[in-house]
Backbone bond lengths (Angstrom), bond angles and torsions (degrees), N, CA, C in turn:
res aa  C-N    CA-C-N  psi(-1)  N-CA   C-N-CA  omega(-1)  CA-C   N-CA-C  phi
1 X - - - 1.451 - - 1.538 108.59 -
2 X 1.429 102.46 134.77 2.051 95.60 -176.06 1.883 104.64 -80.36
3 X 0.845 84.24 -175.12 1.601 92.82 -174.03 1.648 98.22 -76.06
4 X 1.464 131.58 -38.38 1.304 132.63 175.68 1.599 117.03 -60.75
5 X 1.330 120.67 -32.69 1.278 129.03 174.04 1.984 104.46 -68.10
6 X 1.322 107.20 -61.50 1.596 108.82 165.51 1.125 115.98 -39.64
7 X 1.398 124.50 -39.33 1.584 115.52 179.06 1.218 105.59 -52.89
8 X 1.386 107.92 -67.36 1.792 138.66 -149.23 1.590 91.01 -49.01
9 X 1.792 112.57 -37.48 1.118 94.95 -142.33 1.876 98.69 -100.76
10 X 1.383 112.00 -4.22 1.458 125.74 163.32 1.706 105.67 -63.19
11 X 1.564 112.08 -56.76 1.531 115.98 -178.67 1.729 108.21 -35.97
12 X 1.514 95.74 -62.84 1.317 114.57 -162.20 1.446 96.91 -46.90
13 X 1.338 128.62 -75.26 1.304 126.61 -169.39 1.355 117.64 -58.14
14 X 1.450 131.36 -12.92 1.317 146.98 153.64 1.773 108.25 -34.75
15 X 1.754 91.16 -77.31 1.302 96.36 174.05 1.487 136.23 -51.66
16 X 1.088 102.66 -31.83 1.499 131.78 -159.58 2.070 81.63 -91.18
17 X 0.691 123.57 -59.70 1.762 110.83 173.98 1.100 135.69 -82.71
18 X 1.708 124.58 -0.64 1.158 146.28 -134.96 2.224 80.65 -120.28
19 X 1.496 86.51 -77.01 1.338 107.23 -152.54 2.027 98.79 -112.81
20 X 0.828 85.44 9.12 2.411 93.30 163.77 1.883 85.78 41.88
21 X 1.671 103.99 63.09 1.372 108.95 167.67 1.546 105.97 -100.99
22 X 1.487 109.19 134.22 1.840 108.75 -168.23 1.815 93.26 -66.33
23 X 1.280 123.38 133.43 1.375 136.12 144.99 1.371 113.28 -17.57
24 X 1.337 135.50 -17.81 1.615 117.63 -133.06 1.784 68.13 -129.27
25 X 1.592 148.43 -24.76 0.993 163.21 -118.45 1.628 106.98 -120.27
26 X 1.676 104.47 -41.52 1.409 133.17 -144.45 1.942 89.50 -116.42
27 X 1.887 93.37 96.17 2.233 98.82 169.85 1.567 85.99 -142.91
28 X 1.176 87.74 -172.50 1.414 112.68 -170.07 1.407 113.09 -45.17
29 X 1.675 102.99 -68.92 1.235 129.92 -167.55 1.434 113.80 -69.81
30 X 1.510 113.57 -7.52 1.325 117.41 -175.88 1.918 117.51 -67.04
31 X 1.322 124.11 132.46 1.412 135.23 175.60 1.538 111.26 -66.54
32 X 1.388 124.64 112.85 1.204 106.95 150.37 1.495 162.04 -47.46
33 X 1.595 81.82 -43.66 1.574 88.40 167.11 1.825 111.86 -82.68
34 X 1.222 120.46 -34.93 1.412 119.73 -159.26 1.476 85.49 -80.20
35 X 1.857 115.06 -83.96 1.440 124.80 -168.78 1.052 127.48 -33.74
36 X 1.359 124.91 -47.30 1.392 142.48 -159.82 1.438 102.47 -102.70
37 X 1.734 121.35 -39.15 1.646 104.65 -166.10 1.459 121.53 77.15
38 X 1.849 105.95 36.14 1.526 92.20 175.39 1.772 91.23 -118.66
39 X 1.031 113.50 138.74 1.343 136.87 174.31 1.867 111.13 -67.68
40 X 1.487 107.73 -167.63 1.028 102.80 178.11 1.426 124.67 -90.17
41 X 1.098 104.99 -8.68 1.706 132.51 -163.75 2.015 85.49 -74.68
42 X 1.391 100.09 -82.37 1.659 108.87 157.01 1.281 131.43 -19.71
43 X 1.293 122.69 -56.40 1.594 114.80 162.59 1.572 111.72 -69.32
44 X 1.300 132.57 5.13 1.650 134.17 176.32 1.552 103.10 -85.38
45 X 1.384 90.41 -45.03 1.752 96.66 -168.71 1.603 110.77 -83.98
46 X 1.048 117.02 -12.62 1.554 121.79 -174.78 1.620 97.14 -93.82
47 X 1.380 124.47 -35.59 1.390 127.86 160.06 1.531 126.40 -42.81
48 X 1.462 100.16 -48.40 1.174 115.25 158.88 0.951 142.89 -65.90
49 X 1.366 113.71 -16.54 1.810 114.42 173.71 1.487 98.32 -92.50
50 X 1.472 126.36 -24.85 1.530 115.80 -175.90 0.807 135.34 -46.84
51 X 1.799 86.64 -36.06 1.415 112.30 -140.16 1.932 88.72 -94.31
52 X 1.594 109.83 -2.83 1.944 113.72 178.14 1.605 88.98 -90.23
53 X 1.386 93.60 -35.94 2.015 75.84 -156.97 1.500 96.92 -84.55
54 X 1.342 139.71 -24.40 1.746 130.17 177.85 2.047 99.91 -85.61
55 X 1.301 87.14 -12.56 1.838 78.57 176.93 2.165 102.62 59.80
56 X 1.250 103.84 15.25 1.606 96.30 -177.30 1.647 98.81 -118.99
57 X 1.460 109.00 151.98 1.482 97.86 171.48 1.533 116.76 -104.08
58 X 1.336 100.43 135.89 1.297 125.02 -170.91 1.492 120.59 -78.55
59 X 1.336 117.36 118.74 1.534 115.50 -159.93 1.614 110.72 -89.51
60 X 1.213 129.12 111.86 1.388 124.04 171.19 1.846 113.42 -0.60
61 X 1.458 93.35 -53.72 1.654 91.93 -161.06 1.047 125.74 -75.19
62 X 1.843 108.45 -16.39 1.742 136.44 170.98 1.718 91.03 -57.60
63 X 1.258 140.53 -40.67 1.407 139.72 -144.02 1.320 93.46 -100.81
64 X 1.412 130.01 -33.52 1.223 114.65 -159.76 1.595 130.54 -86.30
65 X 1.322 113.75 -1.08 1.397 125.83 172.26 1.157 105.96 -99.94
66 X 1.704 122.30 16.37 1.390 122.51 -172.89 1.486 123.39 -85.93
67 X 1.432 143.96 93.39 1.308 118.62 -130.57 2.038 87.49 -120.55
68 X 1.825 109.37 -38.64 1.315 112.01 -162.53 1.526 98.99 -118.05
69 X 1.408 110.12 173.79 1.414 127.43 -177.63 1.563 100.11 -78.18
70 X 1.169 126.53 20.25 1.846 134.47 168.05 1.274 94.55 -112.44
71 X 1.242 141.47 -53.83 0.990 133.48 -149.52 1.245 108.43 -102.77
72 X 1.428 128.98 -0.14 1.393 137.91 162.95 2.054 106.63 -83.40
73 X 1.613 112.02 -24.58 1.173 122.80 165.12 1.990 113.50 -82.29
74 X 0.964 118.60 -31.98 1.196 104.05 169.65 1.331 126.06 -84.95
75 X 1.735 104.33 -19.69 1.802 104.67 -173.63 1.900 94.61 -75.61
76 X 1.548 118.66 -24.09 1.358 106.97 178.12 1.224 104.05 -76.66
77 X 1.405 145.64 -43.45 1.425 136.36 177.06 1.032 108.40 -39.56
78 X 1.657 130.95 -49.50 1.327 117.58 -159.04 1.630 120.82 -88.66
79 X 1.883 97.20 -0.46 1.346 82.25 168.15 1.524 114.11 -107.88
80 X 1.315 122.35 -0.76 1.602 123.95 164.10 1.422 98.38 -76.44
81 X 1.304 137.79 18.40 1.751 120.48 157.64 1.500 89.48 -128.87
82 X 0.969 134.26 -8.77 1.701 121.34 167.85 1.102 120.83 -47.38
83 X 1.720 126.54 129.66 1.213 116.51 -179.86 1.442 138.02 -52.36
């Protein structure tokens, strides 16, 4: 499994325990705010668990171009290789 699939697949169960999002609901291409129905309150708390399981702190501005369940997997990649 690559390290991008491990992300995807930490997110997923994030969501999926976080916010009781059906599995079948939760891909790449999927929207958070539209697809899924998580608000802003929701992207705080999902910030917050990342930020336990990468142990790195997560900068407001890293989150804010964050629109899909890919790009919530790549903004965490890039901070587990951040210096």
């Amino acid at each position: 499994m690559t390290e991008q699939e491990t992300i995807y697949q930490e997110v997923s169960e994030l969501l999926q325990k976080l916010f009781e999002i059906d599995p079948q609901d939760i891909k790449p291409e999927a929207r958070l705010y539209e697809d899924l129905e998580l608000d802003s309150i929701d992207a705080v708390d999902m910030v917050v668990h990342l930020q336990k399981k990468t142990s790195r702190k997560i900068k407001p501005d890293e989150f804010k171009s964050v629109r899909t369940v890919q790009d919530v997997v790549d903004a965490v990649s890039r901070l587990l290789h951040a210096g």
